[in-house]
C-alpha positions as CSV (number, residue, x, y, z in Angstrom):
1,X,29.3,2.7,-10.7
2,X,27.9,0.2,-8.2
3,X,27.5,-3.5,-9.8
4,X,25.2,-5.8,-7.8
5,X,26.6,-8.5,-5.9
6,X,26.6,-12.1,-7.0
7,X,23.8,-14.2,-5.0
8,X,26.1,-16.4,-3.4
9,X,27.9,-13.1,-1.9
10,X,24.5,-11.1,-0.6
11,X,25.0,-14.2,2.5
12,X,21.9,-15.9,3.9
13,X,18.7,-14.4,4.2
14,X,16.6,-15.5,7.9
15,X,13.0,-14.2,8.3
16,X,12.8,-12.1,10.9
17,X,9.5,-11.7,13.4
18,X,9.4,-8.7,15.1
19,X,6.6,-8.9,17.9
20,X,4.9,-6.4,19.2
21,X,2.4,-5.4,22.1
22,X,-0.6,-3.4,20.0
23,X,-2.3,-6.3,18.9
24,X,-3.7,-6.0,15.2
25,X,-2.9,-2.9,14.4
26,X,0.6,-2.1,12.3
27,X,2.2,-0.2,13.9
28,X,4.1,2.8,12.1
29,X,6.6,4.9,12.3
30,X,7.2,7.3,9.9
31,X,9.4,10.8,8.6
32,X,6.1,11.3,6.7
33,X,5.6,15.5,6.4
34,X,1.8,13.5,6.0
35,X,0.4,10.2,7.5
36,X,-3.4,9.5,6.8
37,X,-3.7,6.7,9.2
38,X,-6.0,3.6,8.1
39,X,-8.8,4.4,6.0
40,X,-11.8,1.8,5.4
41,X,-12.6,1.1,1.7
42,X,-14.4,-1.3,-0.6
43,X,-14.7,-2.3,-4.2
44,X,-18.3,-2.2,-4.0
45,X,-19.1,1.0,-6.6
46,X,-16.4,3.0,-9.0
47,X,-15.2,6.1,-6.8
48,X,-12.8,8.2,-5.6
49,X,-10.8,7.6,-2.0
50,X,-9.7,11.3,-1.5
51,X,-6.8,12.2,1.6
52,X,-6.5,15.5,2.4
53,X,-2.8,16.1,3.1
54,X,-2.6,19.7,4.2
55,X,0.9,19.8,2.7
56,X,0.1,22.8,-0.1
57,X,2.5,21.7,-2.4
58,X,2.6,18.6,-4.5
59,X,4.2,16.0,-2.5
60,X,7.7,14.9,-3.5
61,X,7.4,11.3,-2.8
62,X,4.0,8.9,-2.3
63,X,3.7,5.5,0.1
64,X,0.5,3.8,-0.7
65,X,-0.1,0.8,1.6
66,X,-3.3,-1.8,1.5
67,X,-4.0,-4.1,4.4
68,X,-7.0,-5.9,4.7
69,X,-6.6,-6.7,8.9
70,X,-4.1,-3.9,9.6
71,X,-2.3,-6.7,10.6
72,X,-0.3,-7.4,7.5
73,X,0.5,-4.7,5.3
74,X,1.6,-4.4,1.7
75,X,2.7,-1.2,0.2
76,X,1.8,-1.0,-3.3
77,X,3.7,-1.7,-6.1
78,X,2.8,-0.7,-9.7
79,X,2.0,-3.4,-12.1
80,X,-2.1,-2.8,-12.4
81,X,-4.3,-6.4,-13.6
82,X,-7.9,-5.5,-13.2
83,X,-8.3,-9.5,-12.2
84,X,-5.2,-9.8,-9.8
85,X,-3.7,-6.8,-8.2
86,X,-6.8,-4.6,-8.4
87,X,-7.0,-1.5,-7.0
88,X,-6.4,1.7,-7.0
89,X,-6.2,2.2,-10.9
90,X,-4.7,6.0,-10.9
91,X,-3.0,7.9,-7.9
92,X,-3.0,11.3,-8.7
93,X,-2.2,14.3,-6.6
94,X,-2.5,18.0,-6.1
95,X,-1.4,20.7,-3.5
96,X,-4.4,19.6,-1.5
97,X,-5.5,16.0,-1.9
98,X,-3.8,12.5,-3.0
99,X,-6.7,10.3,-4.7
100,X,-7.0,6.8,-4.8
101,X,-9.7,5.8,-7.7
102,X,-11.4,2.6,-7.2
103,X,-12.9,0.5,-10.0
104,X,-16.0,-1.2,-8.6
105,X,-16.2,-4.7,-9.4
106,X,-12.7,-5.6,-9.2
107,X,-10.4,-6.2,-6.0
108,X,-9.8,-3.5,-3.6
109,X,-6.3,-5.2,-4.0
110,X,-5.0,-7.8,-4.6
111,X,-2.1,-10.4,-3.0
112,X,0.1,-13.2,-4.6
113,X,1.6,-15.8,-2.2
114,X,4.9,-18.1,-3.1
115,X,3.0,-20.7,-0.7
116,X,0.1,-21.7,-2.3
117,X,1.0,-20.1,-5.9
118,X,-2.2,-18.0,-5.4
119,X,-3.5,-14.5,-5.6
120,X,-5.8,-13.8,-2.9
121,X,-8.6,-10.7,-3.8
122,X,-9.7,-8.5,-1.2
123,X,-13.0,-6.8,-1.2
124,X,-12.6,-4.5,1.9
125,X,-9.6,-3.2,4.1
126,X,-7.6,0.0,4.1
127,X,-5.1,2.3,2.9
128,X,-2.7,4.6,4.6
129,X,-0.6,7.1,2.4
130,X,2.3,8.6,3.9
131,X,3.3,11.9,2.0
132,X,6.7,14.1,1.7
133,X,7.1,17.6,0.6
């Protein structure tokens, strides 16, 4: 059995920017057996996002990400607050489709920086799912 290492022995920890030449677009690169690419979205009216994924099984394992610029991305993390985090309120899947269900009224998503001690609520952006048998 594993036991996790004291703080003082996991070393220092340096932020790292990694530039690169397609600007404002994240760049991925994935082992996906799916990839939707970006898809635009809003909290505007309850619905259903809907990716067809092709795979014709259930998938395995599920990456949901949110970025509002496609410049920063976030993948989502489950801990749902209709006032902070937002959106999407269920995942579910099938052998044919992964859907996203949106809540009108609340954030698309939302973000929580150490910075300002803030969350920040996004109306529009996008998702991309990335999908494995």
């Amino acid at each position: 059995m594993n036991k996790m290492k004291d703080i003082n022995e996991m070393g220092k920890v340096t932020e790292v920017k990694v530039e690169n030449n397609v600007p404002d677009k994240a760049v991925f690169e994935s082992t996906a057996d799916y990839d939707s690419g970006w898809k635009d979205d809003s909290n505007s009216t309850n619905h259903a996002t809907v990716f067809e994924h092709g795979l014709k099984v259930i998938p395995s394992q599920l990456m949901v990400y949110f970025s509002a610029d496609k410049d920063t991305v976030y993948p989502l993390t489950w801990s749902w607050s209709a006032n902070n985090s937002g959106n999407p309120v269920t995942i579910s899947m099938n052998d044919r489709t992964i859907t996203l269900n949106i809540v009108g009224g609340f954030p698309l998503h939302g973000v929580w920086t150490a910075t300002n001690s803030t969350w920040t609520a996004y109306t529009n952006g996008c998702w991309r799912v990335l999908a494995w048998k």
